[in-house]
Structures are given as C-alpha cells and as structure tokens.
LUMTORPA-681216 format. One record per residue (C-alpha): x, y, z; residue in one letter. Coordinates in steps of 0.02 Angstrom, whole numbers, padded with zeros to 5 digits, always signed. Layout:
LUMTORPA-681216
XYZA...
//
This chain:
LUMTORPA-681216
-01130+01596-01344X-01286+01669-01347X-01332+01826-01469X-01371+01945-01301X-01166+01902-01230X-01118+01903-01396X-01194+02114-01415X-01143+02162-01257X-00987+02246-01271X-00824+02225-01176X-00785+02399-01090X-00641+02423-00975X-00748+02405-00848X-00804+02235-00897X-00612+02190-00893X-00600+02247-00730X-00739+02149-00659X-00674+01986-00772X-00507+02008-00676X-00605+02015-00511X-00697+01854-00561X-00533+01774-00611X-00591+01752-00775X-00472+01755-00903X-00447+01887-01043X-00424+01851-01237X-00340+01959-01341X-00272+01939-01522X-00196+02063-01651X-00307+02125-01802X-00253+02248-01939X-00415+02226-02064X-00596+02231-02057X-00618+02043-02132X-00509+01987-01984X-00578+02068-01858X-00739+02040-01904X-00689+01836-01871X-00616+01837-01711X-00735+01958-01649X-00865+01842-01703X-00778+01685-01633X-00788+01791-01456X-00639+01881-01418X-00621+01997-01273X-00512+02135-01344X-00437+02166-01528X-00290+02241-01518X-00231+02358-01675X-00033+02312-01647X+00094+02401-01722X+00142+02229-01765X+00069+02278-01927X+00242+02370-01972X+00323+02147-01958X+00180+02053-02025X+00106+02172-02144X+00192+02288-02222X+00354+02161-02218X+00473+02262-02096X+00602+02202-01989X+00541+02324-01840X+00391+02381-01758X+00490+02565-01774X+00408+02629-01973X+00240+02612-01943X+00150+02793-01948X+00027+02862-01858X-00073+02895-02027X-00039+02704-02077X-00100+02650-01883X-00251+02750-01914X-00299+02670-02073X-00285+02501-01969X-00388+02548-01834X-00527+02632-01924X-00545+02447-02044X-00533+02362-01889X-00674+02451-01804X-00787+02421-01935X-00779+02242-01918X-00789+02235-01733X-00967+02249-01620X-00925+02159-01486X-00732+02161-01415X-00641+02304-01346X-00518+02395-01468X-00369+02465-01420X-00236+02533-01548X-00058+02531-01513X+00008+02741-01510X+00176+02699-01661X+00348+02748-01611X+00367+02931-01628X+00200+02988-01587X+00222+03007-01427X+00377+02974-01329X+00449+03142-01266X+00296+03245-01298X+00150+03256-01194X+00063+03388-01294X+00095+03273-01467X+00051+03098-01365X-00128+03175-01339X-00162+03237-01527X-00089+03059-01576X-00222+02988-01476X-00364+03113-01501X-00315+03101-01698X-00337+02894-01659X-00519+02901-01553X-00574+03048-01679X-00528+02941-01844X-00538+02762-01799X-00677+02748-01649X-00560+02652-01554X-00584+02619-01358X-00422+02634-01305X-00252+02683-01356X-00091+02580-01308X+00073+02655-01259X+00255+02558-01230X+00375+02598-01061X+00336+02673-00884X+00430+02812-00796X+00503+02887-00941X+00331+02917-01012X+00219+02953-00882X+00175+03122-00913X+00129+03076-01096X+00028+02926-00994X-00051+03059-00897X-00116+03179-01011X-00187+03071-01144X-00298+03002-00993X-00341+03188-00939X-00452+03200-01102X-00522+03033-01047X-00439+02926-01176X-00422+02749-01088X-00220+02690-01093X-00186+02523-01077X+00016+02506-01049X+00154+02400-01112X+00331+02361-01016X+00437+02203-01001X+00485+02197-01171X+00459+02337-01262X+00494+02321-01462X+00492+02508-01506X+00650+02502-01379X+00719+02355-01493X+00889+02486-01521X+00910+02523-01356X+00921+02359-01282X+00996+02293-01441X+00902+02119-01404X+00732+02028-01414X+00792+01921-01256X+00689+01892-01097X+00676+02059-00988X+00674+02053-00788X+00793+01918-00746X+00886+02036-00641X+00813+02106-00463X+00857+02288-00526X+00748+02242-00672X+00616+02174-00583X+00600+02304-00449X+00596+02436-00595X+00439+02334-00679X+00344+02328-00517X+00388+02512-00487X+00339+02556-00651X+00191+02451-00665X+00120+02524-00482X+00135+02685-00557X+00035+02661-00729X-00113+02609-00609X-00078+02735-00500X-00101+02851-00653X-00234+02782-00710X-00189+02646-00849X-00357+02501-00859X-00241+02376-00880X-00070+02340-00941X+00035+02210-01048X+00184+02114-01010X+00302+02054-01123X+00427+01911-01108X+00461+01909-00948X+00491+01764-00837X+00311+01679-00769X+00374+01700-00570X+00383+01886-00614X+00208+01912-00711X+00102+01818-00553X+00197+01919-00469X+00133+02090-00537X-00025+02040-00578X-00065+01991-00375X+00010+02169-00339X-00112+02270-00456X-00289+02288-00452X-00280+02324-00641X-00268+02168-00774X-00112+02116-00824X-00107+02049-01023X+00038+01933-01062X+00126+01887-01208X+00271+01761-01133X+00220+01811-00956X+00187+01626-00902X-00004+01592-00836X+00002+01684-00691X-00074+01840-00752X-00239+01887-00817X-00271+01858-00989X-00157+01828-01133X-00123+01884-01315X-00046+01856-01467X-00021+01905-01642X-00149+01836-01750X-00030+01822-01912X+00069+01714-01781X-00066+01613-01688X-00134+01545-01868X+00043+01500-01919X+00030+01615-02080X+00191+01688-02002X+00325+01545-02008X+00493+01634-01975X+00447+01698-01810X+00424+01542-01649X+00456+01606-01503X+00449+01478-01350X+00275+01578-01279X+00206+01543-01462X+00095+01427-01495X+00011+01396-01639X-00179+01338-01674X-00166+01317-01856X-00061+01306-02012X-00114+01417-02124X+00027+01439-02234X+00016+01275-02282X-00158+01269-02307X-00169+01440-02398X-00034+01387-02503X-00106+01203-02546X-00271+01299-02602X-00179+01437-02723X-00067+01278-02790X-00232+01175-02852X-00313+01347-02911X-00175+01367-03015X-00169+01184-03083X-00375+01210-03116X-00326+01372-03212X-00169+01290-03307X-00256+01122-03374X-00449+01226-03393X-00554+01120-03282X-00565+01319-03203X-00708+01380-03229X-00811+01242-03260X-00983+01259-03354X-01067+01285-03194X-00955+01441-03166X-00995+01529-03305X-01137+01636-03374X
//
C-alpha cells in the first residue's frame, strides 16, 4: 500500500462507495492506542471500540458493566493511535436504551472526548428514536441487530438469531428502518448466511458481519479473538490467524528462565 492510500482516511462515505464497488470491508476490535496503532497500520478499514472490552479486558462475563466513562477512556487511546481507519465506538448498555435525550449526551460526551467518527448502538424498533436523535446532531450511527449481547438476559442465550420467519421478517423490518433513519451502515450478528445476503442485497447501506456467512459486505471480529490471545471463546464464525497465547506465553517462560539462572541481563544490557 502506498503512503498516499495509506493517509487517506476511510469516511462513511468511502464505505459507501466500497460497498458500491463490491469491495469488501475490514473491521477489527481495538481498546488501546499500541493496538490500534498496528492494525491501523497493517490497513484496516474501520476500528471498532467494542464494548467487548467489558469480556476481554477487564475479565467480565458480559458486555453489560462496561461504563460510558470506561468506553470513553477506550476510545480516546484508540484514536490516538489511529490516522487512517474509521472509528466507531460502541454506545455501553445503559447509556442509551430508553432515553433519547441521554443517548445523544452519551454520544456527544463520546465525539467531544474521544474524536471518534461514529458511535455504535445495539437493536432496531425499540430504539429508534434514540437512533434518530443522536443522528439529528450529525453524529454518524452505525447499528447492530441479529444478535445483540447487551440483550444477553433477555434472550437468555448466545445461540444463532433469525432461524424463524417471524425473526427474519423483524430483522429486515428493522434493518430497512435504521437506513431509512439514517444509520451508514449496520452489523449483523450470528445469523444464518441465507439471511445476511439477504439483507445486505435489500439495503443500500453496508452490512458488517460477525457469523453472517459471506454474503454481506465486510466482516469483523474481535481482535483479542482473531490473534488467539482469547482461548476460551471459538465460536464456529471464528477463525483465528495466530496463536498468541502460546507465543506470548513461550516468550515470558524463557524471560523468566534468563532472569532465574542470570544470563538476564547480559553485559551488553547493562550500563
């Protein structure tokens, strides 16, 4: 890649055209500047600021604990580390479900503190007035349905969503009316791939999957996953580019061996 397509940065309107092209989207999960800074390096089209970060970084069980504060903090390391790739930070549970008037300080508080692009919000119907009046102070929404983990106690289960017609018909409805709103694009979660090509030839918007199948228009994952520094966690839409555990954990084993028998630091590490 050349250093001019490597300054130019990704706008939502550079999605749109890549979805008219048919070319495919990239997107992976950062949470720190030193991470980001990588993958935006290596190319990526959008950085997403999950609130994955509640599983893979601060250890919980949900997506749910996460704060708005904590997301913040996220975002604004990830920014720094970012000139290329679009940034878009997931809105946490709680900050805006319910509330129109406290969805739109979340995500002024989010573009005023981080310098994010975009904000991310999870369902369709039931928030589309929060949808629509974080996009009346021209904050860019990307949305999220299929599978939506903040919903993780109301569906009780991680299984595959849209198996059923009355499912599916809901996710088209819902999806028409997130473009219709005004969304740039939206993600789909682990649904089955018939249904994802499906929505994704319906919408002029681009469709983001994560267990979607290949019919949509770009795909993402969590980085912590990807890199295999998350083990517990394989989902069958998962796959993984690297083992990092293992490597990660080979390097701190001979570090401490070095340190143990002295040959660390040698006389060429010293002063």
């Amino acid at each position: 890649m050349s250093v001019e397509s490597r300054v130019k940065r990704v706008t939502t309107h550079v999605l749109s055209e890549m979805k008219l092209k048919g070319e495919k989207i990239s997107v992976l999960t950062a949470y720190d500047y030193s991470m980001a800074k990588i993958i935006d390096h290596a190319g990526i089209d959008v950085v997403l600021v999950g609130d994955s970060a509640s599983n893979v970084m601060a250890g919980n069980s949900t997506t749910l604990p996460i704060t708005l504060d904590q997301m913040i903090y996220h975002a604004a390391s990830v920014v720094k580390g970012v000139q290329r790739a679009l940034v878009v930070v997931d809105l946490p549970f709680g900050s805006y479900q319910g509330d129109s008037k406290e969805a739109l300080s979340s995500a002024i508080r989010i573009m005023k503190e981080t310098s994010a692009d975009a904000v991310k919000m999870e369902g369709g119907v039931e928030i589309i007035e929060s949808v629509a009046r974080v996009l009346s102070a021209g904050i860019p929404v990307m949305g999220h349905l299929g599978l939506t983990p903040q919903s993780i106690h109301k569906f009780g289960t991680y299984a595959v969503r849209a198996r059923q017609q009355e499912e599916v018909d809901k996710l088209l409805s819902d999806a028409a009316l997130l473009e219709k709103t005004g969304c740039f694009a939206i993600v789909l979660e682990k649904i089955p791939a018939a249904v994802g090509t499906l929505v994704a030839r319906q919408l002029s918007i681009p469709l983001i999957g994560i267990g979607a199948g290949g019919g949509v228009d770009g795909q993402v994952l969590v980085i912590h996953d990807m890199l295999g520094i998350n083990q517990e966690f394989s989902p069958r839409f998962l796959r993984r580019y690297h083992d990092l555990f293992s490597e990660i954990s080979g390097a701190v084993n001979r570090y401490i061996q070095d340190v143990k028998n002295g040959s660390f630091p040698d006389e060429r590490e010293q002063y």
